[in-house]
N, C-alpha and C positions, 0 to 999 in steps of 0.2 A: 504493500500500500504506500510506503515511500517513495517517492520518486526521486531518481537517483539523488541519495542523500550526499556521494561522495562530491559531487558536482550540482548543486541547486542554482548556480545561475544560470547553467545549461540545461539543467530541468526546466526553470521559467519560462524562458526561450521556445521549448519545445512544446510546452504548454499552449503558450500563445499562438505557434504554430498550426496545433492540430485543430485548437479551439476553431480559431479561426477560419481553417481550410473546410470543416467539416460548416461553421454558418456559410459558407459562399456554398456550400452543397445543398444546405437546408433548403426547400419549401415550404410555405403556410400563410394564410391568412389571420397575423395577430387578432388578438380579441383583448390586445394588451395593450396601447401605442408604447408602452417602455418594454414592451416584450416583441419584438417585431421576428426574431428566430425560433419562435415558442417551440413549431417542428423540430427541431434539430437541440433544444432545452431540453423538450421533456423524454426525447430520445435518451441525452446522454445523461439527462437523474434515474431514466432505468439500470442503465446501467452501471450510475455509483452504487444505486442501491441492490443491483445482483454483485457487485462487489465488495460494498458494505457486511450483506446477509451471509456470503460465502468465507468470508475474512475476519475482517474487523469484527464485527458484532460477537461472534462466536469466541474470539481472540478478549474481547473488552468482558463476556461475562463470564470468562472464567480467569482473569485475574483481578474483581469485583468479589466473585468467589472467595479465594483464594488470600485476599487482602485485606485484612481487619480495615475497617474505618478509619480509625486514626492515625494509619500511615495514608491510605488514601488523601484524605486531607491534607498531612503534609507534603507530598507531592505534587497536587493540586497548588498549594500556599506558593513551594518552593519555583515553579515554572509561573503563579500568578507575579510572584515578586521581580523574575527575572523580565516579564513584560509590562511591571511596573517602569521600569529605567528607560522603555521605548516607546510609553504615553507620554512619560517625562519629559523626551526629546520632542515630541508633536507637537504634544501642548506648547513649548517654547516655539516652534515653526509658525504655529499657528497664533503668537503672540498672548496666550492666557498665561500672566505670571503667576496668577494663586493655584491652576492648576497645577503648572511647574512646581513650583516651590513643593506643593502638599503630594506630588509625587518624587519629587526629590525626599522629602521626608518619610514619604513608605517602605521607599528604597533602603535610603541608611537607617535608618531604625529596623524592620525587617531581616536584614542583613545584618546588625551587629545585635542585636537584642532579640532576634527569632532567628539564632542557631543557621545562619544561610538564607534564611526565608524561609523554614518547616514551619513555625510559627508567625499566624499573622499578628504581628502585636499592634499595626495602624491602624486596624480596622478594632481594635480593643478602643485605642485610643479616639476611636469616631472621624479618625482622618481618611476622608473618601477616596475611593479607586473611580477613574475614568478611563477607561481605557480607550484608548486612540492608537489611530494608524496612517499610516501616510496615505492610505484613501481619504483618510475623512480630511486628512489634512489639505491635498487635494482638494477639497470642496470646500471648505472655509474659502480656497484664495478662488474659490469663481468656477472651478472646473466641472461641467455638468457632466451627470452620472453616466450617460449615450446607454448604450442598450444594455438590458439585463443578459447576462451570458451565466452558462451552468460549464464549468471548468472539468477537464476530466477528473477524475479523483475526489480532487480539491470544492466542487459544490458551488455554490450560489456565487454569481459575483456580476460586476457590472464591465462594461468596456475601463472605466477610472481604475476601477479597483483592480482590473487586473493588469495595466501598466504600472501602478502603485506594489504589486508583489514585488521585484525584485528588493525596489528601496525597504519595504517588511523585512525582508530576509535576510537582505546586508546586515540591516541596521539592528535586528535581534540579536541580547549577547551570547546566545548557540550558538553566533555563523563564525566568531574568531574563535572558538573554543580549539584547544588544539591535545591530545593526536584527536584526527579526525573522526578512530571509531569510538571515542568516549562522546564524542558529541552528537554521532549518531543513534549510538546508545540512548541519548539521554533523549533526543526523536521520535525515537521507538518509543519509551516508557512515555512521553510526553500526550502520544497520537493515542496510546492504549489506554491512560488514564481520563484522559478530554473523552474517548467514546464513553467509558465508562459510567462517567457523570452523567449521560445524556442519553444511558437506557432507557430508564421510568418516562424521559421527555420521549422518546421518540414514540415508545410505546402508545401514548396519549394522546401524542400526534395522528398516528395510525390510526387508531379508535375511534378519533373526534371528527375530521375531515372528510367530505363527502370528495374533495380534490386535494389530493395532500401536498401537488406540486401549484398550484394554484398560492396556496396557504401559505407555504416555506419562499415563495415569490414575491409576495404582500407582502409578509411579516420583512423578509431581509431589506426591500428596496425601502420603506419606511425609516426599519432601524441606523439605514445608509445615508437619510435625508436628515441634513446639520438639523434645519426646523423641528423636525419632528422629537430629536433628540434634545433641542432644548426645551420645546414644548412640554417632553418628557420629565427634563431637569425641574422646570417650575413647577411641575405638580407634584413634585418629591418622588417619582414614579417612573425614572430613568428606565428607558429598554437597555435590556444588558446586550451587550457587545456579540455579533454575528458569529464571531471569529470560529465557533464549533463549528 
C-alpha cells in the first residue's frame, strides 16, 4: 500500500501521472460542477476500496487487535506531534502568528515533556491542534481548489491539493529521517495505525450512506474550503482534518 516509500518524490510524480492520464480517459456527465471526472473518480475509489478490503483493513484490525489502547494512543500522539511542526510551518506561510506560536508550543512541550510526543501534554494544557497543509495553504493565498480528483491509493483530493503533495512530503519531519528503512518503518506503522483509528468510522460510513462516494466527496471538498473551516472555527465545531 506504500508507494515507493524509498523514492516519494518519484512516487508523487507518478501519481500525478496516472491520475491524470486515466481523467483524459475518463467519460461522464458530472452531476457535480467540482466533480467534472466523476466516471473515472468513482472508478478509481473502487478500486482503493478493493485494495483497502484486501490489504489494509484486514492489516489495521489485527494490529487494533493485537495492540492494547494505550500504546495505540501513543503512537497516534507520537506521529500527531510530528505533524504538529508542519501546521506550525503553514500557519506561518499562511501569516497566522497565534496559530504558529501555539503550535510551536505543542511541539516543544510535546516533545520535551511527552517523552517524544507519546504523551499529548498541549492538548492537557487546552492548547489547540490545527492542522494544516500546504493545500490549505494554497488556498488562503487565492489558489482555487479546480477539480475534485480521487488519487490512486492515496483517496480524495482536489487538482490544488494534489500539486501541494510533494511540498507535504518534503516538508514532513519523516522525509529527512535517515537510514531510510527506519523511516519507512515508521510509514508503515504510521499508514497501519491512521486505518486503525478509522474502522468504527468507516464502518458507519458504510451503514449510513445511500452513496458513500457521493458523501466522502461532500464531506472532503467542504473540509478543503478555508470558509467553511473557519465557519467551523466560530462555532467551536472545527471539521477535523481530511488527511485519513
Amino acid at each position: 500500500m506504500l508507494i515507493a516509500l524509498s523514492a516519494r518524490r518519484a512516487g508523487s510524480a507518478l501519481l500525478l501521472v496516472t491520475g491524470m492520464a486515466l481523467v483524459g480517459c475518463a467519460s461522464t456527465q458530472a452531476t457535480n460542477p467540482q466533480d467534472p471526472y466523476e466516471g473515472y473518480n468513482r472508478a478509481m475509489t473502487s478500486f482503493n476500496d478493493s485494495m483497502d478490503d484486501a490489504v489494509l483493513k484486514p492489516v489495521a484490525t489485527a494490529y487494533q487487535t493485537v495492540t492494547p489502547r494505550p500504546l495505540r494512543t501513543g503512537v497516534s500522539n507520537f506521529f500527531g506531534n510530528l505533524g504538529d511542526l508542519w501546521s506550525m510551518v503553514n500557519h506561518a506561510l499562511q501569516g497566522n502568528g497565534e496559530k504558529t506560536y501555539n503550535h510551536m508550543v505543542r511541539f516543544t512541550t510535546n516533545t520535551v515533556l511527552g517523552l517524544g510526543g507519546l504523551l499529548d501534554i498541549a492538548t492537557e494544557m487546552q492548547v489547540a491542534r490545527d492542522k494544516q497543509d500546504f493545500g490549505l495553504t494554497l488556498a488562503t493565498w487565492g489558489v482555487k481548489p479546480g477539480p475534485y480528483l480521487v488519487l490512486p491509493f492515496l483517496g480524495p483530493s482536489t487538482l490544488r491539493d494534489t500539486v501541494a503533495l510533494p511540498a507535504d512530503w518534503w516538508g514532513h519531519p519523516m522525509d529527512s529521517m535517515h537510514p531510510v528503512s527506519h523511516r519507512n518503518t515508521l510509514l508503515g506503522l504510521r499508514l497501519v495505525n491512521t486505518r486503525a483509528n478509522l474502522l468504527n468510522a468507516t464502518d458507519t460510513l458504510d451503514a449510513a450512506s445511500l452513496d458513500r462516494y457521493a458523501l466522502m466527496r461532500d464531506l472532503y471538498l467542504k473540509q478543503r474550503d478555508p470558509a467553511s473551516r473557519q465557519q467551523n472555527d466560530d462555532n467551536a465545531g472545527r471539521v477535523e482534518s481530511f488527511d485519513d
